[in-house]
N, C-alpha and C positions, 0 to 999 in steps of 0.2 A: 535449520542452523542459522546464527545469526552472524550476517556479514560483519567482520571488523572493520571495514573500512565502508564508509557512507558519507553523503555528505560533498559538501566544495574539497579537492585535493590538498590546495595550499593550506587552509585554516584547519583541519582533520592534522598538520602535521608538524603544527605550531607548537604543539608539545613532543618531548620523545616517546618514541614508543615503546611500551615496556613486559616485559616477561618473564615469571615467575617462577620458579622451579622448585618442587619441593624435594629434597635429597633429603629428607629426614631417616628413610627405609635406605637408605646408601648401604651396602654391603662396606664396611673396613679392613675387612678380615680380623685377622687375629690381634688383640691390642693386649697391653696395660691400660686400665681404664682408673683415671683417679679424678677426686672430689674437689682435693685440697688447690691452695692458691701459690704454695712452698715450694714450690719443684720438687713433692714428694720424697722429702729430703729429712722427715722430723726427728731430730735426734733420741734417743733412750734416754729418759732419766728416770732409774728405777727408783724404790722406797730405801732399797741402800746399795753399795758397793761389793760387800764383802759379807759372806753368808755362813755362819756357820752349822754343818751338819756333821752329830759326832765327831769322829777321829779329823774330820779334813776342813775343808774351806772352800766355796763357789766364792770367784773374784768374776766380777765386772771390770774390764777395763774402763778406766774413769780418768777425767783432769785433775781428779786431787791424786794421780798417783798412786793408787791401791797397789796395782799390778805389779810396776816396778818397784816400788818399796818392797813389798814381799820377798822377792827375786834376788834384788839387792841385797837385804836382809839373810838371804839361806847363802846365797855364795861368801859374804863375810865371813861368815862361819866355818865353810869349808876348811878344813886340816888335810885332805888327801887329795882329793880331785872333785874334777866339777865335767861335768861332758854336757854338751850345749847343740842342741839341733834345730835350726829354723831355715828357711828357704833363702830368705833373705834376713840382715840385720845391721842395726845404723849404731853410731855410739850415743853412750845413755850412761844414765846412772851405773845399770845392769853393765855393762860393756867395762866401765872403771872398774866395777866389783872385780869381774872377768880378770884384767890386768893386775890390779893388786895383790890378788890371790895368784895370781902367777909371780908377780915379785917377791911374796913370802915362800916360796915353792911349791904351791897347791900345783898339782898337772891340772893343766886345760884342756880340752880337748873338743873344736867345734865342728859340724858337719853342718853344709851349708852348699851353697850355688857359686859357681864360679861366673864371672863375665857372661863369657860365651854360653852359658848355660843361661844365665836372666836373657840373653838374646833371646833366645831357643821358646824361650815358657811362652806359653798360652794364654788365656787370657786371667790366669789367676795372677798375673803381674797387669795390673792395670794402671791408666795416667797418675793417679794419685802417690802409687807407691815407684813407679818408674823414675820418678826426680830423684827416688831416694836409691836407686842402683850406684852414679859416683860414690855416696855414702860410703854404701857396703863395700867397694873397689878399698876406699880408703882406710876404712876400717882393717880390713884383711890386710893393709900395707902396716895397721900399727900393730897385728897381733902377729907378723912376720919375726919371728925366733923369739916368742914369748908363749904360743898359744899356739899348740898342735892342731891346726885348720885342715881337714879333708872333704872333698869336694864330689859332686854329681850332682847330675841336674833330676836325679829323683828324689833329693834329701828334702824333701818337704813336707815333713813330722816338726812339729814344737814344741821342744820340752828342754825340762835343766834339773837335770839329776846334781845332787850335792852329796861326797862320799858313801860310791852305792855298793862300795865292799865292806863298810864299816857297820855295826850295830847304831849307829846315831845318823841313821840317810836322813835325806828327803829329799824332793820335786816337785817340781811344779809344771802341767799341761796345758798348752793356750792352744784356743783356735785360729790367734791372732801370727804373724810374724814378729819378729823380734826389734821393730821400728818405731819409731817415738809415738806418730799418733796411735795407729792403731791400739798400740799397749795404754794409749791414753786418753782411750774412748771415741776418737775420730770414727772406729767403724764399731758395728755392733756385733762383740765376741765375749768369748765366754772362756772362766780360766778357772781349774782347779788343782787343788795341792792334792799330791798322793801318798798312800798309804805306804809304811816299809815293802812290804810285800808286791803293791804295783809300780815301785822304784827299780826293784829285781826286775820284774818284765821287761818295765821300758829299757833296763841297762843290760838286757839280754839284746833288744831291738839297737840299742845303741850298737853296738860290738858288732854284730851283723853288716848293720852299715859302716862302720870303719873299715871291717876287713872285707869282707865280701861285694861292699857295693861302690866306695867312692873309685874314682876314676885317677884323681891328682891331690900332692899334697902340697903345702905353702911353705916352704923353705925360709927362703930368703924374700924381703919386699920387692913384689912385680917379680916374683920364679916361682912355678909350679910345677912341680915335678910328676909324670906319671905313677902311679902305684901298681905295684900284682895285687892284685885279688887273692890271696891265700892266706890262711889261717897258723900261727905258729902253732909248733905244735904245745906249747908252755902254755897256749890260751884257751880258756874255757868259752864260750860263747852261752854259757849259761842255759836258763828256761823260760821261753813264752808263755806265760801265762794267759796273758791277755790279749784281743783281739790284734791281732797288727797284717800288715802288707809287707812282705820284706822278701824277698828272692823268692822260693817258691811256696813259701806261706801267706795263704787269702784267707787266713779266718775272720778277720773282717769282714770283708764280703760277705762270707758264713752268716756271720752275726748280726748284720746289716737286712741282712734277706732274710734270718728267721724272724726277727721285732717284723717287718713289715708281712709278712705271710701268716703271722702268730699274730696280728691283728685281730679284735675279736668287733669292737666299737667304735674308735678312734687311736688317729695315726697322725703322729706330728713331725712333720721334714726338716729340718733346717739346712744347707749349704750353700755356699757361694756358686758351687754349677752344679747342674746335672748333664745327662746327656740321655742316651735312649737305649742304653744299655741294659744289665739286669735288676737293675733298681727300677727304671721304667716300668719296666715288664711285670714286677713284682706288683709294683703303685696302681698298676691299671686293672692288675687279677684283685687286689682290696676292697679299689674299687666296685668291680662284680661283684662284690661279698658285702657291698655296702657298709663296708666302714668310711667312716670320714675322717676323709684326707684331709687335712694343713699342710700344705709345704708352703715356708718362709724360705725365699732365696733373692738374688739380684734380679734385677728387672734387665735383663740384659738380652740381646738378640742370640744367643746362645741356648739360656734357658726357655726363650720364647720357644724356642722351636722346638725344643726337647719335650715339654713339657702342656703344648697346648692338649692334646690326646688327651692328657692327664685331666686337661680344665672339663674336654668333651666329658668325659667317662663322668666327671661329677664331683673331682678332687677341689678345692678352693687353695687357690695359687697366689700368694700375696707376695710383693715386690718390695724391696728399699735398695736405691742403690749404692749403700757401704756395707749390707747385711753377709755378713763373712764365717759367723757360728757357724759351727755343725754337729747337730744332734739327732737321734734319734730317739721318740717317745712313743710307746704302742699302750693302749687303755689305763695310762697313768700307773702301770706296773712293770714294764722293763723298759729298760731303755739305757742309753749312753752318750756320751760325747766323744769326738773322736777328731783328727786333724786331718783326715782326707774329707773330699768330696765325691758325690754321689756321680762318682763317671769313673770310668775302665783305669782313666789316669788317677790312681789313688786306690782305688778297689781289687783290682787284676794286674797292676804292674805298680812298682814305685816303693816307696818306704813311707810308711803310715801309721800310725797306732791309734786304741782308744782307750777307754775306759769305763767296762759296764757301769751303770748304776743302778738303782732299788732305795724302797725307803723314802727315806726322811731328805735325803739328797737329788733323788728323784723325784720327789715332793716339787724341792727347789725348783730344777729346774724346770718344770713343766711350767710354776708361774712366774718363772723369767721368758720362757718361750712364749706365752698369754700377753706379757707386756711388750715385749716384741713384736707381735702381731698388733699390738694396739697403733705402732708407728708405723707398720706395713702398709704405705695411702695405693699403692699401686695393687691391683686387682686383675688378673690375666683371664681374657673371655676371648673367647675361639674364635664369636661371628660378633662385630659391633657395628651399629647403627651409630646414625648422630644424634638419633631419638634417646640411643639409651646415653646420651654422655650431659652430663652439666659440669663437669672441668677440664681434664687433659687427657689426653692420649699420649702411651708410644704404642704409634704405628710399626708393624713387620715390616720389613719391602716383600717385594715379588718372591725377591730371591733369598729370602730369610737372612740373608748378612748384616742388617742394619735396623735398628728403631729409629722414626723418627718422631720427636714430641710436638704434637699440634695440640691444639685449645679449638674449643667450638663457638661459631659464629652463628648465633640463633638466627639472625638477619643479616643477611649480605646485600649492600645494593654496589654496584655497576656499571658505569657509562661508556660502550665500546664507542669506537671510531662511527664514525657517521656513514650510513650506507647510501651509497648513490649508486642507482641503476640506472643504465642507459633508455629504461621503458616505463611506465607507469604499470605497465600493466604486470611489470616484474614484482612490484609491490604488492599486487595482490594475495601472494604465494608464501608472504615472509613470514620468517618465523627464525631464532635464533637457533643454531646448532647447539647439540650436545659438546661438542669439540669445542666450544667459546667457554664452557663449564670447567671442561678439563685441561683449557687452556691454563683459566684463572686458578683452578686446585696448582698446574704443574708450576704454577710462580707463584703463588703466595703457601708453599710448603707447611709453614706455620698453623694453618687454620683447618679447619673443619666446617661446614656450611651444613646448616639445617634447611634453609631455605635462601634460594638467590633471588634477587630480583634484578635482569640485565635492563637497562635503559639502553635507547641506540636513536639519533637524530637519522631521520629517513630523510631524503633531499629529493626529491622530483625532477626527474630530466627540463631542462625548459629548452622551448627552440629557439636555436640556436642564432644569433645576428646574423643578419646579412640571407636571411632565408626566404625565397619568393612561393609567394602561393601558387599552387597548382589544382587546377579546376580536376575534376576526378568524378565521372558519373556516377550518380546511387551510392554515393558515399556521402554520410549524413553529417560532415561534420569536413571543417578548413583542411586541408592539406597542403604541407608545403613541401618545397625541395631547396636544399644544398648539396648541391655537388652530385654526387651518386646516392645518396641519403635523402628517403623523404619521411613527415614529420605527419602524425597528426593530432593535432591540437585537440584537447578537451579540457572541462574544468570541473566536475564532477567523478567521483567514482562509479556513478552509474555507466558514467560515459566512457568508461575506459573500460567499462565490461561490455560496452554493447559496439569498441572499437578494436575489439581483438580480430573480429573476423575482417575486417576491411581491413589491419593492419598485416593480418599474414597473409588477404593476396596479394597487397603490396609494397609485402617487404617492407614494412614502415614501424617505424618508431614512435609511440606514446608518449606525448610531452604538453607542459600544460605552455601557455603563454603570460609571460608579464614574469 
């Protein structure tokens, strides 16, 4: 083995000394792993907005306003009533339609989130739309004795039925909330018109929640009144046709779990959360049957956790994070869209609908789901090296609560504090700690290291002034004393290997002189 240190002591340490680490095989655990330079942030822009298949219409919410002009456009029209259900909702175009048609006397009727309820929500109210909660405060103060507003904090269905007792309906279902960007492309969602027939459903689901599920109604501005939950008996609550979440109706769920179990080839995910519930369970037995998974969802510490299992099993898990669609696609022949997410809040409890699709419609959106994936830069892999990254990372923590975004440093160099030992011969022994690695990971959070290189100026004891020689038999080399302290002088590293033994029977210290 060949010594590192050789040679005169002083001139050997006239450089620093330095030490390599290669962390390339570094375990990271579970990550999003992406290429790009964007903050994984690249927006949609499809080949168009607005889609049409037979009877109905796939809208992209877009900045030329597809979404809201539509919207705008059906409630104008409105001559009886209009019934309006989104989680949350800001004023817009859509929101004037809303009022105007209540000053010709169209009935309004909206279900929605009170205050205390946007407290309460999880994380499908996130910083982006949380600015916009005053909004919604506000707005609900200007539909105060114009627009019949009923409230719970399960009302998180999106849709706008336009006179759905009448032979001349129609609706419209978004994945989106009812808030300026998102309807105007800020996140990546997905909006379709319905047919007479799934306007009855969803105005079956409406009624439902009116009667049976809100909690308080909006009187007067800033008063909300409790409600009973009971049904008159003058009122029909109509028929579910279609998949929905609503008191003790999960056919969604149902429908949800047969597309992924009736998988035969290929299975496409879309939603803003999952969790690890029966949709999980579902995605990982697919798995076993070797179909290939897509799920498109948020890159969020939520879904990290939900869903790395999924990455293990073999599923391919890609990230945006404004991606808020939710669809389901199994071998490009059934599938739907739907305004819940793939977790218990939505599936097993709450108010939710969708709407199968087939066909020429189902065409559609498989290849809006394909260009969607195109802007998915985020990548979710269970075990990550620094070997396997050339952009960014979010990192899990320990505790699965938090991502954090690092970037990789192929080369890291270094310069710790200067080490000075009280021996020479303490020198011999150095070598930097693992714990100086994990020092520099726990404060520069930012980064990723492929490889570190630490530099560290080594200082050699010297003896000390004012120190008198002391004669010392069979000891081959000066010896001195201060105080209770004796010293002995060498100038070679040989020398200080061949003064270890003289120095521990005399309790002495290795030091060079000058």
């Amino acid at each position: 083995m060949t010594e590192r240190f050789t040679g005169a002591i002083t001139a050997s340490l006239a450089e620093p000394v330095q030490e390599v680490f290669d962390l390339s095989a570094e375990d990271l655990g579970t990550c999003w792993v992406s290429s790009s330079k964007n903050n994984g942030n690249i927006p949609y822009v499809p080949e168009t907005f607005v889609y049409r298949s037979g009877e109905r219409e796939v809208i992209l919410p877009s900045g030329d306003g597809a979404l809201l002009k539509a919207i705008e456009a059906m409630v104008r029209k409105a001559k009886e009533m209009v019934c309006v259900s989104s989680f949350l909702i800001q004023q817009s175009g859509m929101t004037d339609a809303l009022l105007e048609a209540a000053n010709r006397g169209v009935a309004v009727f909206v279900l929605t989130a009170r205050e205390d309820d946007l407290k309460k929500a999880d994380d499908d109210l996130v910083d982006f739309e949380r600015e916009r909660v005053k909004d919604h405060i506000a707005l609900l103060d200007q539909f105060a004795g114009k627009v019949l507003v009923r409230t719970s904090e399960s009302f998180h269905a999106k849709y706008v039925l336009v006179d759905p007792r009448s032979a001349d309906v129609s609706g419209i279902m978004m994945t989106c909330n009812a808030t300026v960007d998102p309807m105007s492309g800020s996140n990546i969602e997905v909006a379709l018109t319905l047919t007479p027939s799934e306007v009855q459903s969803f105005f079956a689901h409406f009624l439902r929640g009116f009667w049976e599920m809100a909690d308080h109604e909006l009187l007067e501005k800033g008063e909300l009144r409790g409600v009973k939950k009971e049904i008159p008996a003058s009122v029909s609550l109509g028929h579910l046709t279609l998949p929905a979440t609503v008191g003790d109706v999960h056919s969604l769920e149902e429908r949800v779990l047969s597309i992924i179990r009736n998988a035969k080839s290929d299975l496409i995910l879309t939603a803003w959360s999952f969790d690890s519930g029966s949709v999980h369970a579902a995605i990982l037995d697919a798995c076993r049957r070797e179909v290939q998974v897509t799920i498109l969802t948020r890159s969020s510490s939520r879904n990290t956790t939900a869903l790395r299992d999924c990455a293990r099993a073999g599923a391919r898990v890609f990230g945006h994070p404004r991606l808020h669609a939710k669809c389901a696609i199994a071998d490009g022949r059934t599938g739907l869209i739907m305004t819940a997410n793939m977790t218990a809040l939505g599936l097993e409890t709450g108010f939710e609908t969708a709407v199968p699709l087939e066909g020429s419609t189902l065409d559609t959106l498989k290849r809006i789901a394909e260009g969607w994936r195109g802007v998915c830069d985020w990548n979710l892999v269970d075990r990550v090296t620094p070997a396997m990254v050339n952009g960014s990372i979010l990192q899990l923590s320990k505790d699965g609560t938090s991502l954090t975004r690092r970037t990789v440093s192929p080369r890291e160099e270094r310069l710790l504090p200067p080490f000075r030992p009280d021996s020479c011969d303490k020198i011999l022994g150095y070598s930097v700690s693992r714990k100086e690695i994990d020092r520099i990971m726990a404060s520069d959070s930012q980064k990723v290291f492929r490889q570190v290189t630490l530099k560290q100026n080594i200082i050699p004891p010297h003896l000390p002034e004012g120190s008198r020689e002391e004669a010392q038999k069979d000891v081959p080399f000066q010896v001195f004393r201060k105080g209770k302290e004796r010293y002995i002088v060498v100038r070679t590293w040989e020398d200080v290997r061949a003064a270890r033994e003289p120095a521990r029977k005399l309790n002495a210290m290795i030091v060079v002189n000058g």
